[in-house]
N, C-alpha and C positions, 0 to 999 in steps of 0.2 A: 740464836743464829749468829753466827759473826762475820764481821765486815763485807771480809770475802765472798761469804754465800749471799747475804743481800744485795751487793753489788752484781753479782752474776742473777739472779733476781728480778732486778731491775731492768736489766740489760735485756732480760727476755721478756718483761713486761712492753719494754719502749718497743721492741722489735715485733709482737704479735700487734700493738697500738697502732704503728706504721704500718702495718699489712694489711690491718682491717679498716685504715683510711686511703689505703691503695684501691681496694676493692672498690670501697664507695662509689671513690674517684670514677675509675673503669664502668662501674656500674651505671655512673651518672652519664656518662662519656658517651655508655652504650644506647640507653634510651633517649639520649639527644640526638646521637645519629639515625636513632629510630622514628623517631617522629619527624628529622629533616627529611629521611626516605619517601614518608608517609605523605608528607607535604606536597611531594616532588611528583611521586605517581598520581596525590589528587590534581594537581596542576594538569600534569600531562592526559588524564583522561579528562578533564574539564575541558583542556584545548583540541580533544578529539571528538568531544561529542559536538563541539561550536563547530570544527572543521562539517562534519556530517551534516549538520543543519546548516549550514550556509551552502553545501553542494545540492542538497535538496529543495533548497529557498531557491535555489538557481534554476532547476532542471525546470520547477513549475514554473519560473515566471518564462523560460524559453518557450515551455509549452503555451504560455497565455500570448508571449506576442509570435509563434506561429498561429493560433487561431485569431489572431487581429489580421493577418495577413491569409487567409483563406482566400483562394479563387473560385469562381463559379464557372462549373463548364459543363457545355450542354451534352447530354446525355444520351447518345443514339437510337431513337425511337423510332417506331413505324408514325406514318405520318396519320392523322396531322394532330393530334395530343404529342409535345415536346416539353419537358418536364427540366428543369436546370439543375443537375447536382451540386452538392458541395463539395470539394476536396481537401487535403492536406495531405502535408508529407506524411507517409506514414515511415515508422521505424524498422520495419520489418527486415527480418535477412542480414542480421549483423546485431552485436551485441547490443544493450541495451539495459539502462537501469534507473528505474524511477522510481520513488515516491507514492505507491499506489494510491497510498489513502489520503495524501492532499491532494494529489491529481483528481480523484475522483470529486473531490469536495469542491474544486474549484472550477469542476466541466459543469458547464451554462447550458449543452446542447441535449441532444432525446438522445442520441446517439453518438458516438464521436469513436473512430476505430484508430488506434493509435500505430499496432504494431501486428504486423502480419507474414504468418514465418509460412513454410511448405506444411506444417502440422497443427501448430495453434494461432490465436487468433487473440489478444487482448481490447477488449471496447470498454471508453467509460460512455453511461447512461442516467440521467436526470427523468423524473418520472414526477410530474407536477401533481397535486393532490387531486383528487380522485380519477388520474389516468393510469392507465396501465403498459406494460411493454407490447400488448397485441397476445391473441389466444394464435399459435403456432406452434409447426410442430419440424424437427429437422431429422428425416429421415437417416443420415449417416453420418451428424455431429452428435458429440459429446455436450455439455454445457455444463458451465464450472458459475457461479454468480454470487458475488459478496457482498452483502449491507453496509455501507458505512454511517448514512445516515438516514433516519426516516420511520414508517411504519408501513409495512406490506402485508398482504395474504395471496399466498401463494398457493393456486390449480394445478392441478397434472390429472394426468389419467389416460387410455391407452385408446381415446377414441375424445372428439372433440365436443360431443353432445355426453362425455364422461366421462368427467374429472373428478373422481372419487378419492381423491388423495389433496386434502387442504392444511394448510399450514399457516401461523401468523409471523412473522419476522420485524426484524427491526436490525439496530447498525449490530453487526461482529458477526451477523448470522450467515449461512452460508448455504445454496441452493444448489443440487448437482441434477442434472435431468439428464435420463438417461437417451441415444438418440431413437428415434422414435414415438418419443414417449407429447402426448401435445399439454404443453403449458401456458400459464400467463402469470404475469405477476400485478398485482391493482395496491394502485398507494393508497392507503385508506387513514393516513396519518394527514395533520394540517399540515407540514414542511415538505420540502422536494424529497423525493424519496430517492437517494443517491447508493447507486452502484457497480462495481462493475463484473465483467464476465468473460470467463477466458470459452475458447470454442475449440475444437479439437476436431478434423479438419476446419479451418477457418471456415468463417457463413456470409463474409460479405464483401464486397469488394475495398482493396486494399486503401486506406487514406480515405473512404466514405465520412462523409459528418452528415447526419439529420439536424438540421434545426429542433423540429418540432415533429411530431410523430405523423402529422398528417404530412410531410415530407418524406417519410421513410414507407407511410402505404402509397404513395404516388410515385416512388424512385422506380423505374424500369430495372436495373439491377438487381427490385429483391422479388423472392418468391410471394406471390399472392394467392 
């Protein structure tokens, strides 16, 4: 080979040498900017999911210091048994967005109605170990009701001396009774058996809170 041709040779050597260190380059270039990307989007949904739980850390505590501020007010009776309900704001009739499943974990009360529209009806309920919600039945509601924490067994059946249809539950389970149909639900677990329940026409009156169950069979307001 002479001069000439190894010099042209070489010229093509340096120059495929330089291009396949171009590449590298490029290539390194690429996947540091990939993984700054990477970075950038774990940041930004890290700082959206903190946004979301700190909106929700908020909603429930609003909810806890409305129930520190509950009023009591007397309840229109035929005389002379006068029975004092409890109220709260309720949310109804305007949008609305919570936290179901802390809220419910953090309702103290048998009963507590939070939000009451012209069609449904959201209530959280606290069910102390071996009480139950009450054997009832609602002629023209729906009923929707969600476990979050606890151990249940749940009656239904199409008359109230038979409830042929039992079930056991516990938190994530979910109980639909049809209207009509008479049910109850019995905590049969050691912890509070927490959950709550949408109604379709509502069932109770708006902002209602039961303390304790034998406040909600004494409220003039509910069906007996």
């Amino acid at each position: 080979m002479g001069k000439k041709a190894e010099k042209k040779a070489e010229k093509k050597a340096a120059r495929k040498a330089e291009a396949k260190a171009l590449r590298k380059a490029e290539e390194k270039k690429a996947r540091k900017a990939e993984k700054k990307a990477e970075a950038v989007k774990a940041e930004a949904a890290a700082a959206q999911a903190a946004e979301v739980e700190a909106d929700a850390a908020a909603a429930i505590e609003a909810e806890q210091a409305e129930a520190a501020e509950l009023v009591e007010a007397e309840a229109p009776v035929s005389p002379p048994a006068r029975k004092p309900v409890l109220f709260q704001k309720d949310y109804g009739r305007q949008p609305y967005v919570v936290n179901v499943e802390k809220a419910t974990l953090a309702n103290k009360h048998f009963r507590k109605t939070i939000w009451t529209g012209e069609h449904l009806q959201l209530t959280y309920m606290t069910i102390p170990p071996g009480g139950d919600i009450g054997l009832e039945v609602h002629p023209d509601t729906d009923q929707f009701l969600r476990v979050e924490q606890g151990t249940g067994r749940v009656q239904m059946g199409p008359a109230e001396d038979e409830l042929t249809y039992t079930r056991r539950v516990t938190g994530d389970f979910v109980v639909l009774v049809p209207a009509g149909t008479w049910h109850n639900i019995t905590n049969t677990g050691r912890d509070d058996l927490k959950l709550y329940t949408l109604y379709g026409p509502p069932d109770h009156v708006a902002g209602t809170v039961h303390r304790t169950q034998a406040d909600a069979e004494t409220d003039p307001n509910e069906e007996h």
